[in-house]
N, CA, C and O atoms as a GROMACS GRO file, in nm:
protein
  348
    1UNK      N    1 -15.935   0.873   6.159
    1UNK     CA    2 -15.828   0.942   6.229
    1UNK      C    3 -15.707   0.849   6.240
    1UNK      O    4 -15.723   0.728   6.258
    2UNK      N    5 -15.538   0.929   6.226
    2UNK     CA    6 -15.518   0.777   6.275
    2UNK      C    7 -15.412   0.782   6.404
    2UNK      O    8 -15.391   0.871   6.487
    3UNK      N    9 -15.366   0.676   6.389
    3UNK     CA   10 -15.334   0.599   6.574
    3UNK      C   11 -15.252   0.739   6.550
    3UNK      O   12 -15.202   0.802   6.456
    4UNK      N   13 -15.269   0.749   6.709
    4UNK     CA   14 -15.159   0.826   6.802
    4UNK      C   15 -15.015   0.750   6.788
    4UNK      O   16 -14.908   0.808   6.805
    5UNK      N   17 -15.028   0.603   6.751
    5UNK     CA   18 -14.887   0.581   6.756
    5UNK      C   19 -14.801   0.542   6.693
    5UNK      O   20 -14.699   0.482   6.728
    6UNK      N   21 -14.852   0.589   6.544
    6UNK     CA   22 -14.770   0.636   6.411
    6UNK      C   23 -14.644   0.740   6.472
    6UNK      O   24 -14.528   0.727   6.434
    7UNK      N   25 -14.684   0.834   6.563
    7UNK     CA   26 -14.610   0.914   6.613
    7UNK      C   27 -14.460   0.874   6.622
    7UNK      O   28 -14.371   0.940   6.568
    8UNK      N   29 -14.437   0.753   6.700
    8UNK     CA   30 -14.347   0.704   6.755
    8UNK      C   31 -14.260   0.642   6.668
    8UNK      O   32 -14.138   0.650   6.668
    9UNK      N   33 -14.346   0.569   6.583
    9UNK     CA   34 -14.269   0.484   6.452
    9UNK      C   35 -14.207   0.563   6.356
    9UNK      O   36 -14.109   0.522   6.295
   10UNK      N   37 -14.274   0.717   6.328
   10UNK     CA   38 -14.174   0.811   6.283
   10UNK      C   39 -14.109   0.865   6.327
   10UNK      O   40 -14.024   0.919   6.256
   11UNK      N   41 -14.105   0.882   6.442
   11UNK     CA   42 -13.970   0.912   6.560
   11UNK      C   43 -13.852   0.831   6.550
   11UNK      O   44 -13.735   0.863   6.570
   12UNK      N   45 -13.885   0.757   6.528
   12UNK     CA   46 -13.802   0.625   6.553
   12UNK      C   47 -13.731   0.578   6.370
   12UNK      O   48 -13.618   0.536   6.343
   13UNK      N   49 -13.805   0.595   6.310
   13UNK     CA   50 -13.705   0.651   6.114
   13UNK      C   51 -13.656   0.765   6.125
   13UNK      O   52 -13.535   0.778   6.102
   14UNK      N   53 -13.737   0.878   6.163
   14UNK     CA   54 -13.658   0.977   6.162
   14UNK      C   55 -13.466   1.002   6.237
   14UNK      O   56 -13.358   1.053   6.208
   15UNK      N   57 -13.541   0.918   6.354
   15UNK     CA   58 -13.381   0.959   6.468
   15UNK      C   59 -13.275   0.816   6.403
   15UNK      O   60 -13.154   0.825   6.426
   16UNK      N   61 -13.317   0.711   6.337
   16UNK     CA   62 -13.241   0.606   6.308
   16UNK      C   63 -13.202   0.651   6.146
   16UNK      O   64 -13.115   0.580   6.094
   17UNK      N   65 -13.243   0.731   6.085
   17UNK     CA   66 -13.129   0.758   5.943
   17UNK      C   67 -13.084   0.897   6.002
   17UNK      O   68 -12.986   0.924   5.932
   18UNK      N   69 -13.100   0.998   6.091
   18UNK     CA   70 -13.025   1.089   6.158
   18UNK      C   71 -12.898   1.065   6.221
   18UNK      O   72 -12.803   1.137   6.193
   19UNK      N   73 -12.887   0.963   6.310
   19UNK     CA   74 -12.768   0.902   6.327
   19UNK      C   75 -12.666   0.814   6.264
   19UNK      O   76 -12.552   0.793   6.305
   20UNK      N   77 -12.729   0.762   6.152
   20UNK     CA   78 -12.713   0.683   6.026
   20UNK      C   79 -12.599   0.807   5.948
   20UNK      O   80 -12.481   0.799   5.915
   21UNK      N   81 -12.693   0.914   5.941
   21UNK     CA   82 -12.629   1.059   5.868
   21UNK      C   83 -12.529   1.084   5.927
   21UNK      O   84 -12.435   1.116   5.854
   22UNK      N   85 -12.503   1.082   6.077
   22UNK     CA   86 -12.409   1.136   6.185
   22UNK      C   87 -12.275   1.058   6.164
   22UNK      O   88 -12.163   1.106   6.151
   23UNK      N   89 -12.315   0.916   6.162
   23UNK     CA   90 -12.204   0.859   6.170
   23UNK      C   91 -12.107   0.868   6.008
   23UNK      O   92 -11.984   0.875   6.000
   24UNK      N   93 -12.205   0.865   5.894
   24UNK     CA   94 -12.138   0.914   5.756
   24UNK      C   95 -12.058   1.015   5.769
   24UNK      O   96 -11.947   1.016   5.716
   25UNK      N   97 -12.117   1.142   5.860
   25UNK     CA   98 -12.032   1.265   5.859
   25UNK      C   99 -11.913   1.207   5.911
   25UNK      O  100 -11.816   1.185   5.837
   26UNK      N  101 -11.912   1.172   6.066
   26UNK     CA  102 -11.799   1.143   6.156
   26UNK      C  103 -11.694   1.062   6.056
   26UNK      O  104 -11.576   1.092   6.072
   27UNK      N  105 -11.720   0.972   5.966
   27UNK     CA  106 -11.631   0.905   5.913
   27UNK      C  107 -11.559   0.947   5.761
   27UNK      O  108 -11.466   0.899   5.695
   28UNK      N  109 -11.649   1.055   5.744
   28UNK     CA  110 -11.551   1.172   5.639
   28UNK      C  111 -11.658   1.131   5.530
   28UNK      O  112 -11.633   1.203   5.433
   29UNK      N  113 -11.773   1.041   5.497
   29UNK     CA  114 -11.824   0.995   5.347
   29UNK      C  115 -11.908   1.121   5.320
   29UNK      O  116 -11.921   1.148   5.201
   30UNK      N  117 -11.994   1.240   5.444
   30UNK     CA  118 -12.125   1.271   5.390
   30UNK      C  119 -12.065   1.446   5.440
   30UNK      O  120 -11.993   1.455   5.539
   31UNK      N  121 -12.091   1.531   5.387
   31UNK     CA  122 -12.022   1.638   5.419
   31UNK      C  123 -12.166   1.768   5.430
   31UNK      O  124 -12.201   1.855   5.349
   32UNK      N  125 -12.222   1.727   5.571
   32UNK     CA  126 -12.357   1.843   5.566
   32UNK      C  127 -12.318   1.963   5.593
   32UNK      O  128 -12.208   1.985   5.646
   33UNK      N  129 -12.428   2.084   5.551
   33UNK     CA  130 -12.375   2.230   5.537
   33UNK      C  131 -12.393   2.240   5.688
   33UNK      O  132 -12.481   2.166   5.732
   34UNK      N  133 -12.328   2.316   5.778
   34UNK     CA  134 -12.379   2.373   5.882
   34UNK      C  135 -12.485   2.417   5.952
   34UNK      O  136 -12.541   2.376   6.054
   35UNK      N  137 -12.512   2.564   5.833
   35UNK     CA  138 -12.604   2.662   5.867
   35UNK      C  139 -12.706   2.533   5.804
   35UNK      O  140 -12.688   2.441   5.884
   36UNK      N  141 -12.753   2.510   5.754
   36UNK     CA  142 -12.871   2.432   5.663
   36UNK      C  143 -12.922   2.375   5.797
   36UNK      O  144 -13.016   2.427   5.858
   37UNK      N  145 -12.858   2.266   5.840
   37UNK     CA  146 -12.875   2.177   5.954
   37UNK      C  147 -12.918   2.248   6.088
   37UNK      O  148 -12.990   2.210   6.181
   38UNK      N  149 -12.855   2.354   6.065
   38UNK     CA  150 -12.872   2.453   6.220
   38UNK      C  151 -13.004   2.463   6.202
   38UNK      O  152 -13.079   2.394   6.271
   39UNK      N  153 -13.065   2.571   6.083
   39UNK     CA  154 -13.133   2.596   6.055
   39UNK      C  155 -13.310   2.490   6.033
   39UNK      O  156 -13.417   2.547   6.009
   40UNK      N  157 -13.301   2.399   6.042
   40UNK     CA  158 -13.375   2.227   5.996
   40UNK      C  159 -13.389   2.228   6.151
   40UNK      O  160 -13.500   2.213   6.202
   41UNK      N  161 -13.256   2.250   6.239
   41UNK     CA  162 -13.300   2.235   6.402
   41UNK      C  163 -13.407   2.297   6.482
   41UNK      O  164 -13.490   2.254   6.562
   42UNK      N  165 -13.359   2.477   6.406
   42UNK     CA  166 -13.460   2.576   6.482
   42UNK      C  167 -13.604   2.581   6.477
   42UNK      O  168 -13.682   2.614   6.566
   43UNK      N  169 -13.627   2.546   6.363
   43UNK     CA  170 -13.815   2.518   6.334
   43UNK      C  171 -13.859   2.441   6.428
   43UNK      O  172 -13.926   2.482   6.524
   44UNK      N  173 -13.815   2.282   6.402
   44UNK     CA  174 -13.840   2.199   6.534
   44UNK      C  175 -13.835   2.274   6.664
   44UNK      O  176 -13.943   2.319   6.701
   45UNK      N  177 -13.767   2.288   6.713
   45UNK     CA  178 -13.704   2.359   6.820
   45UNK      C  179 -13.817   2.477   6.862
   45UNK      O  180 -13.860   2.474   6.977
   46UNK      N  181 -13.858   2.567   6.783
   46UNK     CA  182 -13.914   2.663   6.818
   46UNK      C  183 -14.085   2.605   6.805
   46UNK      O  184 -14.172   2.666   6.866
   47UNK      N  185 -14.116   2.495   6.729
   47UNK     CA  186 -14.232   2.419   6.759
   47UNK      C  187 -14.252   2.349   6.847
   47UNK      O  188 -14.366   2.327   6.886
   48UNK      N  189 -14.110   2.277   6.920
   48UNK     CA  190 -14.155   2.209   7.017
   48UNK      C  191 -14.156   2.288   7.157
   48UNK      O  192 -14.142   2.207   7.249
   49UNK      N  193 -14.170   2.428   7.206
   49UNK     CA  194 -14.148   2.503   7.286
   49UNK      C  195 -14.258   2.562   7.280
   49UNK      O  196 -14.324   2.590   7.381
   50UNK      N  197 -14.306   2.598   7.122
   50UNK     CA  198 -14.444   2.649   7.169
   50UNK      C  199 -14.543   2.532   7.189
   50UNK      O  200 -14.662   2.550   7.166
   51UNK      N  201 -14.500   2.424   7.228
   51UNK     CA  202 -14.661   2.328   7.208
   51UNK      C  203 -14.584   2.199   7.347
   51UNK      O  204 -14.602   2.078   7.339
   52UNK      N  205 -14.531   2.244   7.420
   52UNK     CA  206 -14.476   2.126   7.528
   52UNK      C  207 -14.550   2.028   7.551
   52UNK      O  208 -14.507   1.917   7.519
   53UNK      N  209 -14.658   2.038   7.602
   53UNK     CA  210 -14.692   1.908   7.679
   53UNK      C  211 -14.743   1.820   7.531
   53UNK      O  212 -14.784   1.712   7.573
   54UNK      N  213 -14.756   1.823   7.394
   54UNK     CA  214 -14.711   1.706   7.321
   54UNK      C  215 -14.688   1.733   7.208
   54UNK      O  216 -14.765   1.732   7.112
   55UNK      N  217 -14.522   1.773   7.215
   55UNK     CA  218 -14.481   1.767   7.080
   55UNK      C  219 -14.316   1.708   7.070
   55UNK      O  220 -14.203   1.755   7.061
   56UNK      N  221 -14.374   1.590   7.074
   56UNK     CA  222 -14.256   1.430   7.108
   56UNK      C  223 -14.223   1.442   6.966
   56UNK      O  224 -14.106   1.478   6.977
   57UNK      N  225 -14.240   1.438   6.871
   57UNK     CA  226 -14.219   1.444   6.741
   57UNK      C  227 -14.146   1.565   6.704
   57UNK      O  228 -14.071   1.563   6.606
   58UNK      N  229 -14.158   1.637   6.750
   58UNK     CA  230 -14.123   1.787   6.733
   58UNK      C  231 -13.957   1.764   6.742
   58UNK      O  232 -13.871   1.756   6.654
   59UNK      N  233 -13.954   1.760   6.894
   59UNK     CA  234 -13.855   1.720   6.996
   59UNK      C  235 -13.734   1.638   6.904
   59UNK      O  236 -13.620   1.673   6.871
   60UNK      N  237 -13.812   1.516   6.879
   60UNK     CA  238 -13.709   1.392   6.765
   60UNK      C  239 -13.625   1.489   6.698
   60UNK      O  240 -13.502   1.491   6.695
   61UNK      N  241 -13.741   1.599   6.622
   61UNK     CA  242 -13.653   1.608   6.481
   61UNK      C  243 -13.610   1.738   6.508
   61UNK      O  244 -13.600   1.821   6.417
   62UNK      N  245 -13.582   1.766   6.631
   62UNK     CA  246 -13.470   1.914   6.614
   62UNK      C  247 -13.386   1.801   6.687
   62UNK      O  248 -13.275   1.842   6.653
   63UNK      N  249 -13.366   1.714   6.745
   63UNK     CA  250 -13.300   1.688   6.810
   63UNK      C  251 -13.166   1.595   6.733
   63UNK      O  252 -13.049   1.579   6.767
   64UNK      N  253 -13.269   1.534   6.587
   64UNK     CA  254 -13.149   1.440   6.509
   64UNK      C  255 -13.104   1.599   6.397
   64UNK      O  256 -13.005   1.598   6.324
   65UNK      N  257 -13.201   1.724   6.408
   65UNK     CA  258 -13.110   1.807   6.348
   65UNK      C  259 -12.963   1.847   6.416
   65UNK      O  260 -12.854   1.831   6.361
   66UNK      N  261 -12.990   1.908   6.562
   66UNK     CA  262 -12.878   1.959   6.628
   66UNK      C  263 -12.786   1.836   6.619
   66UNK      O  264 -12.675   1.885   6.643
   67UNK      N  265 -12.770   1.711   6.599
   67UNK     CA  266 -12.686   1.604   6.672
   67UNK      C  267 -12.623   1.643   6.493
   67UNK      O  268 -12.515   1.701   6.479
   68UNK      N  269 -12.692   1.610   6.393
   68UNK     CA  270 -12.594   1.615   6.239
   68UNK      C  271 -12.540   1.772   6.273
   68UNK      O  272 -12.417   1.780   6.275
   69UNK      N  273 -12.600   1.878   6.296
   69UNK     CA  274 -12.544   2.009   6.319
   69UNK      C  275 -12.399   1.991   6.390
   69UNK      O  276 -12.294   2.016   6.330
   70UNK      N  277 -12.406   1.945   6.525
   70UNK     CA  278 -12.299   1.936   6.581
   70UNK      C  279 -12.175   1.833   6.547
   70UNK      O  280 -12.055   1.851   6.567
   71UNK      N  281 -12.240   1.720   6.490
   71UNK     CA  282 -12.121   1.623   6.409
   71UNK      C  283 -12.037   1.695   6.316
   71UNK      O  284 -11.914   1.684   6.318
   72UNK      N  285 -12.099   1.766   6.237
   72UNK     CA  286 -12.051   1.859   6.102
   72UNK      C  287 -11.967   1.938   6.147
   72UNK      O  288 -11.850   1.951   6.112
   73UNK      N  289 -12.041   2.009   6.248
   73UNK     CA  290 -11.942   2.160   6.305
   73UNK      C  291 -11.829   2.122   6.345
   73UNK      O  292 -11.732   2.194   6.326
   74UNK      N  293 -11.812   1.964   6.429
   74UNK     CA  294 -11.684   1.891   6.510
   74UNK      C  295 -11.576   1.880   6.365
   74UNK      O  296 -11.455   1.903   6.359
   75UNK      N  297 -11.678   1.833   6.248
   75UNK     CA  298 -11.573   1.722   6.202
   75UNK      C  299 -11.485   1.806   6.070
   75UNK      O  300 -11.385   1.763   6.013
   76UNK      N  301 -11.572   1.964   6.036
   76UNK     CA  302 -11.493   2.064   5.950
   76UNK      C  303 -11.401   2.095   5.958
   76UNK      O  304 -11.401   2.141   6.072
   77UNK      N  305 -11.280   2.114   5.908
   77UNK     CA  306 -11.120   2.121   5.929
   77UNK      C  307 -11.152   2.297   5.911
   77UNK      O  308 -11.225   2.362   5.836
   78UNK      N  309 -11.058   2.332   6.019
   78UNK     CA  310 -11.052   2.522   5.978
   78UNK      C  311 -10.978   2.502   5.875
   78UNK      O  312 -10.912   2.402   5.848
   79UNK      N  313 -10.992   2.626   5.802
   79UNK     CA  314 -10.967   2.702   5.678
   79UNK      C  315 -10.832   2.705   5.667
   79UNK      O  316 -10.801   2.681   5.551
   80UNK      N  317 -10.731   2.725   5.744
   80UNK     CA  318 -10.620   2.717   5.723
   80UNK      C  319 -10.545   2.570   5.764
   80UNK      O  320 -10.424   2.561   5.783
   81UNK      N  321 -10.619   2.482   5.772
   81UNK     CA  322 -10.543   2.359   5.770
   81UNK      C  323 -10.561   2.280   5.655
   81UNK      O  324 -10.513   2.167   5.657
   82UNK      N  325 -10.601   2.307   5.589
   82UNK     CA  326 -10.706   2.198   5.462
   82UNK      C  327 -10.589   2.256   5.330
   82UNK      O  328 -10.572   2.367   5.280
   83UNK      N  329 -10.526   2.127   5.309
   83UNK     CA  330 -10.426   2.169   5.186
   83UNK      C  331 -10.487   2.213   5.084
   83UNK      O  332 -10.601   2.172   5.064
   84UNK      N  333 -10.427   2.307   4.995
   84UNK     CA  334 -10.444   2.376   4.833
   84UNK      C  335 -10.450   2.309   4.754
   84UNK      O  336 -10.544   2.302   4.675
   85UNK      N  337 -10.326   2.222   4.753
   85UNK     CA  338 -10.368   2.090   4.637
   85UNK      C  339 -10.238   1.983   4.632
   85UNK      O  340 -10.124   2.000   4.675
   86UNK      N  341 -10.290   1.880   4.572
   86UNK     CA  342 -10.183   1.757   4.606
   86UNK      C  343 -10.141   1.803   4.487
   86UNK      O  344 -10.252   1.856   4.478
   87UNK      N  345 -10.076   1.840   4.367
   87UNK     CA  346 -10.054   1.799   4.225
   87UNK      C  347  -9.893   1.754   4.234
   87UNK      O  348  -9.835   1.713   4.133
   0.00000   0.00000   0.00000
């Protein structure tokens, strides 16, 4: 069987290249889809609700989904500000 506390050590890769991802977005290099990310959140999300008292893992990874979800959604220019073209 193994340790219970593998758990944590993938918690802990998972949420450290999630914010890794976050900060790429914030600085214009990594450009994630929205819906995709939203979507990567809700599974987690709806697993860690049906199973509360232990699903710490669960939790992590909707949680580094919603945080890239919400970086992306901040950092998309609306549609009418984003020039046509430099030529």
């Amino acid at each position: 069987m193994l340790d219970p506390h593998w758990v944590f050590v993938s918690a802990v890769l998972g949420l450290s290249g999630s914010v890794r991802y976050a900060f790429s977005t914030m600085r214009g290099t990594a450009r994630p889809n929205v819906v995709t990310w939203s979507l990567w959140a809700a599974a987690p999300l709806i697993g860690f609700f049906a199973q509360l008292d232990g699903a710490f893992a669960a939790y992590v990874l909707a949680l580094c989904a919603v945080l890239v979800s919400i970086v992306s959604a901040r950092r998309r220019a609306p549609p009418h500000a984003r020039a046509v073209s430099r030529a």
